[in-house]
C-alpha positions in Angstrom: -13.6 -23.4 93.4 -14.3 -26.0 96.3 -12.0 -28.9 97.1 -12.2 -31.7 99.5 -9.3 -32.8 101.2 -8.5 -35.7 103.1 -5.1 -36.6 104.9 -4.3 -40.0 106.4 -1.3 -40.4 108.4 -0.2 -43.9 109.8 2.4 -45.4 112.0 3.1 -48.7 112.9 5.8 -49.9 115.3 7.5 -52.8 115.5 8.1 -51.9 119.7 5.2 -50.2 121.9 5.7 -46.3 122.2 5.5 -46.0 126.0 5.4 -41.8 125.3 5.0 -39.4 122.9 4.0 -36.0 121.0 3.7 -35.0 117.8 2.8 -31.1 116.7 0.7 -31.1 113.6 0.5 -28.4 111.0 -2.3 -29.8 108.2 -5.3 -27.2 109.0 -5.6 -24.2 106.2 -5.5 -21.1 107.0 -8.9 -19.1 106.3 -8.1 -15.6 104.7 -6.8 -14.4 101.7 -9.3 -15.4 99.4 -9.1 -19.1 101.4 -12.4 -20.1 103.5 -12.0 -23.2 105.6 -15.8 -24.0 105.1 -15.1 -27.5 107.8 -12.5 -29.2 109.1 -11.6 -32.0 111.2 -8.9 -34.0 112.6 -9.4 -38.3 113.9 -7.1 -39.4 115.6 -6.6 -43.7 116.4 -3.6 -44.4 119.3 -4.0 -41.2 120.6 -5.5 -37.6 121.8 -5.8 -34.3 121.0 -4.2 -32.5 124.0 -4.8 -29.1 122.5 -5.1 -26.6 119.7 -2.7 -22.7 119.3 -2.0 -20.5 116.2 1.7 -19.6 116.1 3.6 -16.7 115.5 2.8 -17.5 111.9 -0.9 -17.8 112.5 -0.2 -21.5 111.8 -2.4 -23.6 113.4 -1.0 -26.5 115.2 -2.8 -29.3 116.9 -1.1 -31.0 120.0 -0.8 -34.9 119.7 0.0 -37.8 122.1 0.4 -41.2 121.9 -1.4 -43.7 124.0 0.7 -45.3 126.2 2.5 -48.6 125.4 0.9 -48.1 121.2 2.0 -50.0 118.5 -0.2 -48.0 115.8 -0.9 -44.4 115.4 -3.2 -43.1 112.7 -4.2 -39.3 112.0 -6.7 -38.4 109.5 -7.5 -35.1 108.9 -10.2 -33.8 106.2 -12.6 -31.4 105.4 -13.7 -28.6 102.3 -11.9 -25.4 101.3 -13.5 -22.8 98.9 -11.4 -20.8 97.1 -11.4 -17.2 94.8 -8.7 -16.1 92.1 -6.0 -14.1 93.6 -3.2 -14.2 90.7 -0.8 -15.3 93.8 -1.2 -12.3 95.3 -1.9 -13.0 98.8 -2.1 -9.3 100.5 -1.0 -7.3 103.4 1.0 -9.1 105.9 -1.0 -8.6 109.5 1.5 -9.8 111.8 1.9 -10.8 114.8 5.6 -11.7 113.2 7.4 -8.5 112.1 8.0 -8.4 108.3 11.8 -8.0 109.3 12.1 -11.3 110.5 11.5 -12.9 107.0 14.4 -11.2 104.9 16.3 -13.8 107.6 18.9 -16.5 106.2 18.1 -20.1 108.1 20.8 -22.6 107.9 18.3 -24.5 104.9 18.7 -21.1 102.5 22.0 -19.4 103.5 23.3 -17.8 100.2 26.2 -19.7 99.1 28.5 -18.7 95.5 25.6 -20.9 93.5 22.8 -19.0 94.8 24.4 -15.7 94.6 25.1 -16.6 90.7 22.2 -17.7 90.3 20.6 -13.7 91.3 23.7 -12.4 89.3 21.5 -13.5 86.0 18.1 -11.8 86.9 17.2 -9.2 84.9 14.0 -7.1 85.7 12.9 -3.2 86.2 10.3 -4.1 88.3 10.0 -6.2 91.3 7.4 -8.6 89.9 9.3 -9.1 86.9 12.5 -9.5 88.4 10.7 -12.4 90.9 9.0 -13.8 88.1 12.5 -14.0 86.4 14.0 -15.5 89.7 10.9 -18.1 89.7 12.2 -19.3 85.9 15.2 -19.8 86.3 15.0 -21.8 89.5 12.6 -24.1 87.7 15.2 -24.4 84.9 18.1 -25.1 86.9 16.6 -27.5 89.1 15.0 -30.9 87.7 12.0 -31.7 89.5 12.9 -35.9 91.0 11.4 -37.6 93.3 14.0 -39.1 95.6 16.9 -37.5 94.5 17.3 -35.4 97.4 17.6 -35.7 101.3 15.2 -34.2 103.1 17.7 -31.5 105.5 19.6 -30.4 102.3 20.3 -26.9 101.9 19.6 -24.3 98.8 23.4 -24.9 98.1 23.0 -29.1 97.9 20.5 -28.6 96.0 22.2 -26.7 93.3 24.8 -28.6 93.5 23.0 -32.2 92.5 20.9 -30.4 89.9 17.9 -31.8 91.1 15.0 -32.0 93.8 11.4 -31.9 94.9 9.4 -29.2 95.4 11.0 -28.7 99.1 14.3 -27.5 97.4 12.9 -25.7 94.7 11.1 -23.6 97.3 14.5 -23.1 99.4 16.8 -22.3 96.7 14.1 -19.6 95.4 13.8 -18.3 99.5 17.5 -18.2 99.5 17.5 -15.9 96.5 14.9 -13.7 97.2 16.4 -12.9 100.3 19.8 -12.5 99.4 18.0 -10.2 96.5 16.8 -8.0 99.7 13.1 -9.7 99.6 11.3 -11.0 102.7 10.0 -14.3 101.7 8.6 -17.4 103.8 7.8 -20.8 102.5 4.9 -22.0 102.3 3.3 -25.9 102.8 0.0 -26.7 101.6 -2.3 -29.0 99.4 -2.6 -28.8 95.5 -5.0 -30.5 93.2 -3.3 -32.3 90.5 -4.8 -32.5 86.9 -3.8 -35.6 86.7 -5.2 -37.9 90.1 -6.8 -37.1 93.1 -4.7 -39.5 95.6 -0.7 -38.2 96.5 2.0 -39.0 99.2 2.6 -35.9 99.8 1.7 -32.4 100.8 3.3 -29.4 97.9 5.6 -26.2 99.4 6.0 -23.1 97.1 7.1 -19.5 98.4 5.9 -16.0 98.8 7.5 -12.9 99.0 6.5 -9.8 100.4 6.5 -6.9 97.6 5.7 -3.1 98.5 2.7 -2.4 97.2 0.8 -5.9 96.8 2.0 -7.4 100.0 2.9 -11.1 100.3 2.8 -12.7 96.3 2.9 -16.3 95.3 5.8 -18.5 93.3 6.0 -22.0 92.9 8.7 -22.6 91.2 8.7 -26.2 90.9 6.1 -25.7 88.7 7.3 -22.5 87.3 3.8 -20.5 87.9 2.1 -18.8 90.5 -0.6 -20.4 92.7 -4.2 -20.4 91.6 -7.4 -21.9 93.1 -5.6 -25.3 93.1 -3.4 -24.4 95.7 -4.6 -24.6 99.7 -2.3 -22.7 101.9 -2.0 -24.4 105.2 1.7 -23.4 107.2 4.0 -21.0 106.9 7.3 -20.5 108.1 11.6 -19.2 107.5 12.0 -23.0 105.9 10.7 -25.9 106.1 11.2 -26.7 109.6 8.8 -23.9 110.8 5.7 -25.0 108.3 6.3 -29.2 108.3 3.2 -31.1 108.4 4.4 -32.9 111.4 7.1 -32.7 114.0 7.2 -34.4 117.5 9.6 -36.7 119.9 8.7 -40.3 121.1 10.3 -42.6 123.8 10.1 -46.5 122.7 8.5 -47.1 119.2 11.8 -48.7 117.7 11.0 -50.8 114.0 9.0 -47.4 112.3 6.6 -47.7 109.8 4.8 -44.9 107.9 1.7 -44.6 105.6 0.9 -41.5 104.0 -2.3 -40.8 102.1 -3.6 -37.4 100.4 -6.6 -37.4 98.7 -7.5 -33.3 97.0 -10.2 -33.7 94.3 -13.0 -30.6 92.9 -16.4 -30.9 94.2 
């Protein structure tokens, strides 16, 4: 399957910015039954300064503002093919050692709800016991728009009941590792049956499994990713794969436009 993406970030400010930086993480990863077939990033306000892949062969595209802005827009686009893989991603090639992703963040420390939560899995095998793990988050956690903050923890979010796919993704991180699973989370694009325009970029999880390598779970949706899902960052939470992070001086009275378009072609 081939989907085009396009990814429109604006902000206007109510004060100039007189200086700024932002670090952006929107560019899929090709590999893994992903090809990036093109890709570009415009950006209106501002310049590229440069262009690295991080430790998590993320890659991440240096912003800054023009001086004394009031409007910043970043539009990023291009076409992804993509192959059935079940979710199974493969073998993990580093540079990161595997070791480093069985590690709690502050976002998925095991607290007494996630820790009963993993008390109820039942499974022989790893798969099945993930899969069973990938249920029962979906079941216990109502998928709601705006009914979460965005730093909540695995724990706050078991606690309210309810979330987006961010917590979903943490809770299930939280109890994969506390099962003895390296896991990451994963942000990236899906294509919704439904409409091709969104407000916002989808996160799911993988976990490393001995003898398939890293495996797919979304368990917001309660499935594993197929060749609607475009893997883009990856990191220990959300912090290490967010679409965009940065610091700014000035730029007081924020206002921000987001606009995802993902469609077939």
């Amino acid at each position: 399957m081939r989907l085009k993406i396009r990814h429109s970030t604006r902000y206007v400010f109510d004060n100039p910015v007189s200086w700024g930086l932002q670090q952006l993480r929107k560019t899929p990863k090709t590999g893994h039954q992903q090809w990036v077939l093109n890709w570009v990033t415009h950006i209106e306000g501002g310049k590229k300064e440069l262009q690295f892949e991080d430790h998590h062969h993320n890659t991440v595209e240096l912003i800054s503002f023009d001086r004394d802005s009031t409007e910043l827009v970043v539009t990023s686009e291009g076409e992804v093919e993509l192959k059935e893989n079940h979710g199974v991603v493969g073998r993990h090639p580093g540079p990161s050692p595997l070791w480093l992703y069985s590690r709690q963040t502050p976002r998925t420390q095991a607290g007494p709800q996630v820790k009963a939560l993993v008390r109820d899995i039942k499974g022989d095998q790893d798969l099945d016991r993930l899969h069973g793990l990938m249920s029962a988050v979906h079941e216990g956690l109502r998928y709601e728009v705006g009914a979460s903050h965005p730093d909540w923890t695995a724990e706050e979010a078991l606690s309210h009941g309810a979330g987006v796919c961010q917590d979903h993704s943490h809770v299930f991180l939280s109890a994969a590792r506390h099962m003895g699973f390296p896991a990451r989370y994963v942000s990236g694009y899906l294509m919704l049956d439904d409409r091709v325009e969104q407000d916002a970029m989808h996160a799911w999880a993988e976990v490393h499994v001995v003898g398939l390598g890293w495996v797919g779970f979304d368990p917001a949706n309660g499935i594993s990713p197929d060749t609607r899902y475009v893997r883009v960052a990856t990191g220990l939470d959300y912090e290490g794969a967010a679409p965009v992070t940065g610091t700014r001086i000035g730029g007081a009275g924020e206002a921000l436009d987001v606009q995802i378009e993902v469609a077939q072609q």
